[in-house]
DRENDO-1510 file (C-alpha; in Angstrom, 1 decimal, always signed):
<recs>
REC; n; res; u; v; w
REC; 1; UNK; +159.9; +74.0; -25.7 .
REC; 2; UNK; +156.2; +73.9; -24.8 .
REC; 3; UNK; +153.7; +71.6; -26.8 .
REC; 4; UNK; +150.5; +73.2; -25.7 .
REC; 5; UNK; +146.3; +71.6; -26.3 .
REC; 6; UNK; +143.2; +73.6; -26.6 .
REC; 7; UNK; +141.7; +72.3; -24.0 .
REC; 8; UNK; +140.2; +69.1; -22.8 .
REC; 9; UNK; +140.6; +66.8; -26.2 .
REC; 10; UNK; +138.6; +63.4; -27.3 .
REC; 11; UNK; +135.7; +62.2; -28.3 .
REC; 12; UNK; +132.4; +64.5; -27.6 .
REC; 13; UNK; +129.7; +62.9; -25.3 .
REC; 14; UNK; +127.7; +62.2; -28.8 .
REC; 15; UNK; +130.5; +60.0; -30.5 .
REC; 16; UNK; +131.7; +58.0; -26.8 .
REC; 17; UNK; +128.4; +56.7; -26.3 .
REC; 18; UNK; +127.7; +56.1; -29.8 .
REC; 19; UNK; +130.9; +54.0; -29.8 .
REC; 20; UNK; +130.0; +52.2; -26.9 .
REC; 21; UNK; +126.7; +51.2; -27.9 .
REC; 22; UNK; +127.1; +50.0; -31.7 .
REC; 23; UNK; +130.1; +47.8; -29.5 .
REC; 24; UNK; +127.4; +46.3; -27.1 .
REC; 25; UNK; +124.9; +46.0; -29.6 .
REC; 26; UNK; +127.1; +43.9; -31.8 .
REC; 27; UNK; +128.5; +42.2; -28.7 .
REC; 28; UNK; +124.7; +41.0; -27.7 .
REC; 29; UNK; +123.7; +37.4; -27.9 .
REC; 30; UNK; +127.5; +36.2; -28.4 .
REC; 31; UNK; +130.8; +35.5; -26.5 .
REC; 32; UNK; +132.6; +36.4; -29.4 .
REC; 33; UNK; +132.7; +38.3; -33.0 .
REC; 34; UNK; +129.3; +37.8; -34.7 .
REC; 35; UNK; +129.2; +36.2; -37.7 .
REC; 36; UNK; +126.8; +38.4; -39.3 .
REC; 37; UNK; +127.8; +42.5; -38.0 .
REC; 38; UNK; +126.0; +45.2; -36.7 .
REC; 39; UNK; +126.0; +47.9; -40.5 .
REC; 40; UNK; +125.7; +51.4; -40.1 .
REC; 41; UNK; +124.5; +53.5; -42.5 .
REC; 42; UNK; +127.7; +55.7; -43.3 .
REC; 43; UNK; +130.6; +56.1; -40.7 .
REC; 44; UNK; +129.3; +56.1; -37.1 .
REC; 45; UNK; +131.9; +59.0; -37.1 .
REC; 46; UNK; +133.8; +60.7; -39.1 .
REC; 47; UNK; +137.3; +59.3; -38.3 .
REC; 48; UNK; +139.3; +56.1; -39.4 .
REC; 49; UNK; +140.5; +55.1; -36.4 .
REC; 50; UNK; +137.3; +55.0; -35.3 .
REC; 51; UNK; +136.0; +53.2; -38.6 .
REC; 52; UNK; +138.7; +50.3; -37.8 .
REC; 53; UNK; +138.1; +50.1; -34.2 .
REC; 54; UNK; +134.7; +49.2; -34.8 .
REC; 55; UNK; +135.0; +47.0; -37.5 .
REC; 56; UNK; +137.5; +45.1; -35.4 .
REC; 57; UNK; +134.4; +44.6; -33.0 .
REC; 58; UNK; +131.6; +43.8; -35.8 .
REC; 59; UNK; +130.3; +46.8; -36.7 .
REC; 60; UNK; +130.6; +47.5; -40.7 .
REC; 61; UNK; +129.6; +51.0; -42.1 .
REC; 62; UNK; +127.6; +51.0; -45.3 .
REC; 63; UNK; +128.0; +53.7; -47.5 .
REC; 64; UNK; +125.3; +56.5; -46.9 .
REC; 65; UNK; +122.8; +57.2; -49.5 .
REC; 66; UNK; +120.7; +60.3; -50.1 .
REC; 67; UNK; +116.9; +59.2; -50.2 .
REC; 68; UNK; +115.8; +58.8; -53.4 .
REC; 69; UNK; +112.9; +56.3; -55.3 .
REC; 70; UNK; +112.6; +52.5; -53.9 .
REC; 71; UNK; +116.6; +53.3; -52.4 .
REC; 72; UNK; +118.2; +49.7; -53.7 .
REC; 73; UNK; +121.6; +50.6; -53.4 .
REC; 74; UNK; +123.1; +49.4; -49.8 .
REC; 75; UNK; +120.1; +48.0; -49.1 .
REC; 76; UNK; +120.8; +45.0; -50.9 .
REC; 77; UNK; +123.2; +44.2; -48.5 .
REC; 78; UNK; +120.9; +44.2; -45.7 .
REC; 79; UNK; +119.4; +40.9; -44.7 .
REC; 80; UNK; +115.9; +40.0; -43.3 .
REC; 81; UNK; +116.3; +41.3; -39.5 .
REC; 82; UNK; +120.4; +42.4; -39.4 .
REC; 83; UNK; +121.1; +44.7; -36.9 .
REC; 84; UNK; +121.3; +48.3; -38.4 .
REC; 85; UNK; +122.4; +51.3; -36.3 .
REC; 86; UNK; +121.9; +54.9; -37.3 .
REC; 87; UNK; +124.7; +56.8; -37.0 .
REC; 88; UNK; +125.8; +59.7; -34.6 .
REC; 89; UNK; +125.0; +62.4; -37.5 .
REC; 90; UNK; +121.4; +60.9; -37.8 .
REC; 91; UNK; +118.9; +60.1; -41.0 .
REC; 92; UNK; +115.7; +61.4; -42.2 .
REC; 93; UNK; +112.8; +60.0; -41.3 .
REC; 94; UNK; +112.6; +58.1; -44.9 .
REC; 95; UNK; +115.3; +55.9; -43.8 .
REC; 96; UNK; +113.3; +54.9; -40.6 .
REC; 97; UNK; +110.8; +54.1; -42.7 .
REC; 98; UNK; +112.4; +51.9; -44.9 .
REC; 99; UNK; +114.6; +50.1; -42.7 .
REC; 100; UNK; +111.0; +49.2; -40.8 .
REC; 101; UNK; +109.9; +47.1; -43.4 .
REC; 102; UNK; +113.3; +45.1; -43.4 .
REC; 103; UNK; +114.5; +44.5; -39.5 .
REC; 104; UNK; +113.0; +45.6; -36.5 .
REC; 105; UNK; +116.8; +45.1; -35.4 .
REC; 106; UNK; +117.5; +49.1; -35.3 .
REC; 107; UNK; +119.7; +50.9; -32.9 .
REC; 108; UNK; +119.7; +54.5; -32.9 .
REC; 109; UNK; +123.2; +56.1; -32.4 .
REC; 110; UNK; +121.7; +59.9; -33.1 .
REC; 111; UNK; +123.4; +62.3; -31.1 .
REC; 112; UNK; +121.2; +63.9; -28.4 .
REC; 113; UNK; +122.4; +67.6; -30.0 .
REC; 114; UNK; +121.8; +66.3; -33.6 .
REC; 115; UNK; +118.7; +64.4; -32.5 .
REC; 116; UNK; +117.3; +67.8; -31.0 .
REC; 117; UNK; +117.8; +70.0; -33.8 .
REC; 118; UNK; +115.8; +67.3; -36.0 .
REC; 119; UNK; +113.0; +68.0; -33.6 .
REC; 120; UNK; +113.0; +71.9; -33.6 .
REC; 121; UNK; +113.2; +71.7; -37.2 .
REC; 122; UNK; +110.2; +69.6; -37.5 .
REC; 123; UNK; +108.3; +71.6; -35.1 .
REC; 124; UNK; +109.0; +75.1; -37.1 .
REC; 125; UNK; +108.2; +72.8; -40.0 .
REC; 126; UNK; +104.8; +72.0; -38.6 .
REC; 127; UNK; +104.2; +75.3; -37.5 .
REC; 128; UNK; +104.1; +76.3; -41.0 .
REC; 129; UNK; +107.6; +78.1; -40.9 .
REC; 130; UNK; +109.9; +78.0; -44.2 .
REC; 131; UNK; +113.0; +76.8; -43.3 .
REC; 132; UNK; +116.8; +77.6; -43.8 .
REC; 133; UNK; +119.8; +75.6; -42.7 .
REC; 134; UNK; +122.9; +76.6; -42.9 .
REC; 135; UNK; +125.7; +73.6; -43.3 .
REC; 136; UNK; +127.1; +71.0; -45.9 .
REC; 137; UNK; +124.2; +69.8; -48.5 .
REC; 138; UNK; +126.0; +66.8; -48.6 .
REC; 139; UNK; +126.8; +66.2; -45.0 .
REC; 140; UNK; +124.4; +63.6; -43.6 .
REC; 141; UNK; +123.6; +65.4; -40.8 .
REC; 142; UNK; +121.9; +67.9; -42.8 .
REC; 143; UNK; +120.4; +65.5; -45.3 .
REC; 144; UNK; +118.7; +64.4; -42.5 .
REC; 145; UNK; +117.8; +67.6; -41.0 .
REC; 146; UNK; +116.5; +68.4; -44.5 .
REC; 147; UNK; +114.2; +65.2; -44.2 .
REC; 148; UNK; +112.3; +66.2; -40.9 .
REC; 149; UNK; +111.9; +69.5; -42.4 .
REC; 150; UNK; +110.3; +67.7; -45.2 .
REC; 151; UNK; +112.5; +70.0; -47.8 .
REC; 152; UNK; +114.2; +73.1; -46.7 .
REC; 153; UNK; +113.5; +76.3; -49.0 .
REC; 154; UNK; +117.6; +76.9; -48.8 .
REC; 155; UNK; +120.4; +74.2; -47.1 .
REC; 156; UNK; +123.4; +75.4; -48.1 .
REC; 157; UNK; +126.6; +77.6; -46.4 .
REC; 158; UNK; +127.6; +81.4; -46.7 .
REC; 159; UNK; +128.6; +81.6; -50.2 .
REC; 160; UNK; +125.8; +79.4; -51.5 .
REC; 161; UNK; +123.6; +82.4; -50.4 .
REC; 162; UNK; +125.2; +84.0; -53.3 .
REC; 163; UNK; +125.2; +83.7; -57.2 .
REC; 164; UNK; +128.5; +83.5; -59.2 .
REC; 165; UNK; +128.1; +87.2; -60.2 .
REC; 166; UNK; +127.7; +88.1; -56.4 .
REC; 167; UNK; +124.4; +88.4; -56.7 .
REC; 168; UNK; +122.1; +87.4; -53.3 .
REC; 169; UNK; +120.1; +84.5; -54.8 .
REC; 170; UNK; +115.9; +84.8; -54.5 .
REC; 171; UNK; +115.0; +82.2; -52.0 .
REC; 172; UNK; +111.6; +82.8; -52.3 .
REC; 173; UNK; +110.8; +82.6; -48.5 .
REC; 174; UNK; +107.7; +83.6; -46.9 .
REC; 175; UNK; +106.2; +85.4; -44.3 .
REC; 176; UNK; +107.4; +82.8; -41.4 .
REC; 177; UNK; +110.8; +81.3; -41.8 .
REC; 178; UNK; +113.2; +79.5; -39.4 .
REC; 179; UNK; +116.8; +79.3; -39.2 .
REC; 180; UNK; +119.2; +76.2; -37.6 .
REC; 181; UNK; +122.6; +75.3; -38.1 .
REC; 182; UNK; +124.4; +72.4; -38.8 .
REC; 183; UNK; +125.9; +71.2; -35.4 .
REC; 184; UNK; +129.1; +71.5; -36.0 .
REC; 185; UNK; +129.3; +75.2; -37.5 .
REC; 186; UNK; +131.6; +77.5; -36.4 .
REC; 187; UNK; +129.1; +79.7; -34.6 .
REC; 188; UNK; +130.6; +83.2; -36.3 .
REC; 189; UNK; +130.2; +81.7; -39.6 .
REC; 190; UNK; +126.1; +81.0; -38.3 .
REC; 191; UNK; +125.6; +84.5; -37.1 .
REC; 192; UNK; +127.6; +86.0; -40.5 .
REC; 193; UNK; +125.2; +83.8; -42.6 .
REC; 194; UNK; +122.1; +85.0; -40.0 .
REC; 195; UNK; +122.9; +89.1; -40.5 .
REC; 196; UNK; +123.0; +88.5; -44.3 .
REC; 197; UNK; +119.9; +86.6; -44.7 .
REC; 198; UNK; +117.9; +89.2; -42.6 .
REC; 199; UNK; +120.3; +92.0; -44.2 .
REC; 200; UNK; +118.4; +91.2; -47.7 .
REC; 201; UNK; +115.2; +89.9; -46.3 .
REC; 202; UNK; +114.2; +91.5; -43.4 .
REC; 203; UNK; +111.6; +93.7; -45.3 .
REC; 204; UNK; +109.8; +90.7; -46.2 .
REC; 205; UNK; +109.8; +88.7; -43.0 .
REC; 206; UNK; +106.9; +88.9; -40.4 .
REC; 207; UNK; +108.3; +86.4; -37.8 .
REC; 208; UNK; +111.4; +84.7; -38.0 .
REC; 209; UNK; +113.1; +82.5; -35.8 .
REC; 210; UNK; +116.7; +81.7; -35.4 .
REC; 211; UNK; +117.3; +78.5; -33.4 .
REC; 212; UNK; +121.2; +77.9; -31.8 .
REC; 213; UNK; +121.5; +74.4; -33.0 .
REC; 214; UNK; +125.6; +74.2; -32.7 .
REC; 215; UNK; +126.6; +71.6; -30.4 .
REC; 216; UNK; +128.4; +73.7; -27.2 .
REC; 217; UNK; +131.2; +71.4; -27.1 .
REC; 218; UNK; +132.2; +72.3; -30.5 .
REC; 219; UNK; +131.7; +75.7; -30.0 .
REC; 220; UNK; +133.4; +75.4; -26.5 .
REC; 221; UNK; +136.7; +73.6; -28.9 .
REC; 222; UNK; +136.4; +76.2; -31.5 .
REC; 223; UNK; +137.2; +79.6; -29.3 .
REC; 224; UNK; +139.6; +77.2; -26.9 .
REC; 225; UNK; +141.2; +76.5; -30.6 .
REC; 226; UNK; +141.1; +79.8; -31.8 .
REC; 227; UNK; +143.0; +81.2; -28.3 .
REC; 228; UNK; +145.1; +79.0; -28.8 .
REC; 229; UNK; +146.4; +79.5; -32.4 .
REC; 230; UNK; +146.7; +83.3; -31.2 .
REC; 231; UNK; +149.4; +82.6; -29.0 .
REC; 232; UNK; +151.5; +79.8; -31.1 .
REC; 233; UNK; +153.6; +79.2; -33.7 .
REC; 234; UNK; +152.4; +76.3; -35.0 .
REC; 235; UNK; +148.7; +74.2; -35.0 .
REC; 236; UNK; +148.1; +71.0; -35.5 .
REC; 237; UNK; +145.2; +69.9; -36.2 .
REC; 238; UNK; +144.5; +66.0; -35.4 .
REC; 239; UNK; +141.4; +64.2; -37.4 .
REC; 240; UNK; +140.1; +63.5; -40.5 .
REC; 241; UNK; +139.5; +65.0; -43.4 .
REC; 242; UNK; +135.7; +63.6; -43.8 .
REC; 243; UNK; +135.4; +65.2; -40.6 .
REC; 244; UNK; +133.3; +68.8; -40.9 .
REC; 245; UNK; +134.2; +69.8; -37.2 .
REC; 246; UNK; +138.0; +68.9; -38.0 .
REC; 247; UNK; +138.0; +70.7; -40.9 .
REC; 248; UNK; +136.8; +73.9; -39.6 .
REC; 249; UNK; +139.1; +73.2; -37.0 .
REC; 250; UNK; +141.5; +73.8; -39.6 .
REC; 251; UNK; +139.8; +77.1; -41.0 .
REC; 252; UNK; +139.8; +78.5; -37.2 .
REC; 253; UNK; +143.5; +78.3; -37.0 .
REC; 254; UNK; +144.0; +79.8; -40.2 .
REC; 255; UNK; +141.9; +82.8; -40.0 .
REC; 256; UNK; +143.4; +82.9; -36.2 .
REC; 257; UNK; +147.1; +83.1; -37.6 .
REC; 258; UNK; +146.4; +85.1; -40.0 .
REC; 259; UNK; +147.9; +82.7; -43.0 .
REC; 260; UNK; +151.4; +84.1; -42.2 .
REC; 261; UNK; +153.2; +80.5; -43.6 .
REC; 262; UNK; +151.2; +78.1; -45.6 .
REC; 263; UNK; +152.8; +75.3; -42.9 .
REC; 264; UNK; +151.8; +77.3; -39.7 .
REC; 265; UNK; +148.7; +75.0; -39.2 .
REC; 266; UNK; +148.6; +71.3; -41.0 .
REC; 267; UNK; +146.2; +68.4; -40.4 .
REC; 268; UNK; +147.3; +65.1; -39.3 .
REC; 269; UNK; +145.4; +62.0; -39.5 .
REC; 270; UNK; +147.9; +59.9; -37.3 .
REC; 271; UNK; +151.1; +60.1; -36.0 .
REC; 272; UNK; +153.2; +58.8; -38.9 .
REC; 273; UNK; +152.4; +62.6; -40.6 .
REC; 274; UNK; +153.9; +64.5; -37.9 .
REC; 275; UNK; +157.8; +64.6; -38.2 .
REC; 276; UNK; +157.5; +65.5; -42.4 .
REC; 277; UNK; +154.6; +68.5; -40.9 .
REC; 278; UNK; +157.6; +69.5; -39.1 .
REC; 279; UNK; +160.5; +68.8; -41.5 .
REC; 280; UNK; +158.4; +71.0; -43.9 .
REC; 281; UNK; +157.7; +73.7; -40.9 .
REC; 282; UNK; +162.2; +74.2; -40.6 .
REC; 283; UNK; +162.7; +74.1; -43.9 .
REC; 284; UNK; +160.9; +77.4; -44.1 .
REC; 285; UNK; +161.5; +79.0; -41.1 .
REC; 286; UNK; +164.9; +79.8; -39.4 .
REC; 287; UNK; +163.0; +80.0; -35.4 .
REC; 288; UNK; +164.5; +76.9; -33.8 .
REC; 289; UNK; +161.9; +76.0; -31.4 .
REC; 290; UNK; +158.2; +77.3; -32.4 .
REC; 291; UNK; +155.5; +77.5; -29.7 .
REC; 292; UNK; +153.5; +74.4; -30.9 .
REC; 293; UNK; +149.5; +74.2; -30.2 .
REC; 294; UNK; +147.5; +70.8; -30.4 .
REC; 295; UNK; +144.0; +71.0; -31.4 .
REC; 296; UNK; +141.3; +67.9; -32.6 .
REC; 297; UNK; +138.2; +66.9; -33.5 .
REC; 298; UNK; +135.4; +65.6; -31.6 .
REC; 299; UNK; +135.5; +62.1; -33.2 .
REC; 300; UNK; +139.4; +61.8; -32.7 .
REC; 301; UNK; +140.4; +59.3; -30.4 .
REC; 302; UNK; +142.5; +61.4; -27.0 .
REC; 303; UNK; +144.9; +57.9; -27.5 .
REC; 304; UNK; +145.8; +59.3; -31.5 .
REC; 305; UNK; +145.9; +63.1; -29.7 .
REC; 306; UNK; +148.7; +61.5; -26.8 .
REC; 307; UNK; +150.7; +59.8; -29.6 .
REC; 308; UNK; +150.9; +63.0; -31.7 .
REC; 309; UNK; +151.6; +65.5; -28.8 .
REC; 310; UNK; +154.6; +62.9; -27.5 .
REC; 311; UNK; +155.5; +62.6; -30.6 .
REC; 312; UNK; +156.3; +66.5; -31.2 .
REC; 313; UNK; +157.9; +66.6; -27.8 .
REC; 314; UNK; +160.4; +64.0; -29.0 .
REC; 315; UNK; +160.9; +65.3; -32.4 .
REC; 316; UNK; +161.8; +68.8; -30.6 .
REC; 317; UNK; +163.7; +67.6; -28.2 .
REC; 318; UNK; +165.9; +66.2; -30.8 .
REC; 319; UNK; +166.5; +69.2; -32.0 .
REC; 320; UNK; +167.1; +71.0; -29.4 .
REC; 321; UNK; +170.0; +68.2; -28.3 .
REC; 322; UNK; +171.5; +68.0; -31.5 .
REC; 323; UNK; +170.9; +64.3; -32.4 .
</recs>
């Protein structure tokens, strides 16, 4: 028996550095714990392990609110010159704003991926193109996308193109219109979402621009995943469920397997949910030993990856033995 990983596994560049700076940053100007912590506004990443470590080193997440009017809510809890970090899926330029006029204490944890796509979208913006983006409305990533576009004429995914009686929605788009993704789309989904868009608008379209803004090392783990879950048995998928890249993690597998058994591909946030993934995997199937694949998200920690793949490896050699 062969536990099998797509890959290289971990953090992405984006969330490691992020990590290590919101550490440092809090770290700064004292030999121990700061009284006060560094806040970020929302999860530096989407993944409690993550969360914990860093609160364990001073650095609190705040919930993330959506621009709106005056924007009291979390910023309450924000005192004259705190230290604030922006997370790794970024904010719109609003935020910047606003926390200017409270602290001048800001550290910017944007990933350089996320970070670039805000500036290509901006640019199209000032070139007077309408834009699209495809990904999560309420992801922050694209809220904040949507913010240096200064309002997207459509943010939404696939289906949202669409009404409930299958009907392609008017977007009322004009002559110019650009087109980014979310950064952590699975890039077939992008180019389904791209052919349809021009599929019902192409008459009306005199330049249009489509703009690869999916990070490569997601797209890199998404076909290294979806080999993978060709070849195997069994996928697991380790990382969070308010993770968008571990969740289409997930959707790769299945549409890779072909949803043969509702427990050929389960996501695990630790280690604890491994053996009762497995336990339900037997009870179903009579194969002894399944080929087992390993997958994860870009904000899972490799450590919580080593514990679950040693822990399958135990848990089948068990089996295998008899005890």
């Amino acid at each position: 028996m062969k536990v099998r990983t797509a890959g290289p596994l971990g953090y992405c560049f984006g969330v490691s550095q992020a990590i290590d700076k919101a550490v440092k940053y809090a770290e700064d100007g004292s030999s121990c714990r700061p009284a006060h912590p560094v806040y970020t506004l929302g999860t530096l990443a989407h993944n409690e392990h993550v969360v914990q470590y860093l609160k364990e080193n001073g650095v609190e997440p705040l919930p993330f609110e959506k621009p709106h009017p005056n924007m009291p809510g979390v910023w309450a809890k924000i005192a004259l010159n705190a230290k604030v970090a922006i997370t790794t899926h970024g904010a719109p330029p609003k935020y910047y704003e606003r926390l200017d006029l409270v602290t001048k204490n800001v550290l910017d944890c944007t990933c350089p991926i996320v970070r670039k796509a805000q500036v290509k979208v901006e640019q199209l913006a000032d070139q007077g193109f309408d834009i699209v983006i495809f990904g999560d409305p309420e992801h922050q990533e694209v809220i904040g996308l949507n913010g240096w576009a200064r309002g997207a004429k459509f943010v939404g995914n696939f289906n949202q193109l669409f009404t409930t009686d299958h009907e392609f929605k008017k977007l009322r788009l004009g002559r110019k219109v650009g087109v980014i993704s979310q950064t952590t789309k699975i890039p077939s989904m992008f180019a389904d979402f791209v052919g349809t868009l021009l599929y019902h608008h192409i008459g009306r379209f005199n330049e249009i621009r489509i703009v690869n803004t999916i990070c490569p090392i997601v797209a890199a783990r998404v076909n290294e995943t979806r080999k993978l879950a060709e070849n195997v048995d069994m996928m697991f998928v380790v990382g969070s469920q308010e993770s968008a890249n571990t969740r289409n993690l997930e959707t790769v597998c299945r549409q890779s397997m072909g949803m043969v058994d509702k427990y050929a591909v389960t996501l695990v946030q630790n280690v604890d949910q491994v053996g009762e993934a497995l336990s339900d995997w037997f009870v179903e199937n009579e194969m002894a030993f399944p080929r087992i694949g390993v997958t994860a998200g870009t904000s899972t920690p490799i450590d919580v990856v080593k514990e679950v793949v040693t822990k399958l490896k135990e848990l089948m050699y068990e089996r295998e033995s008899g005890d």
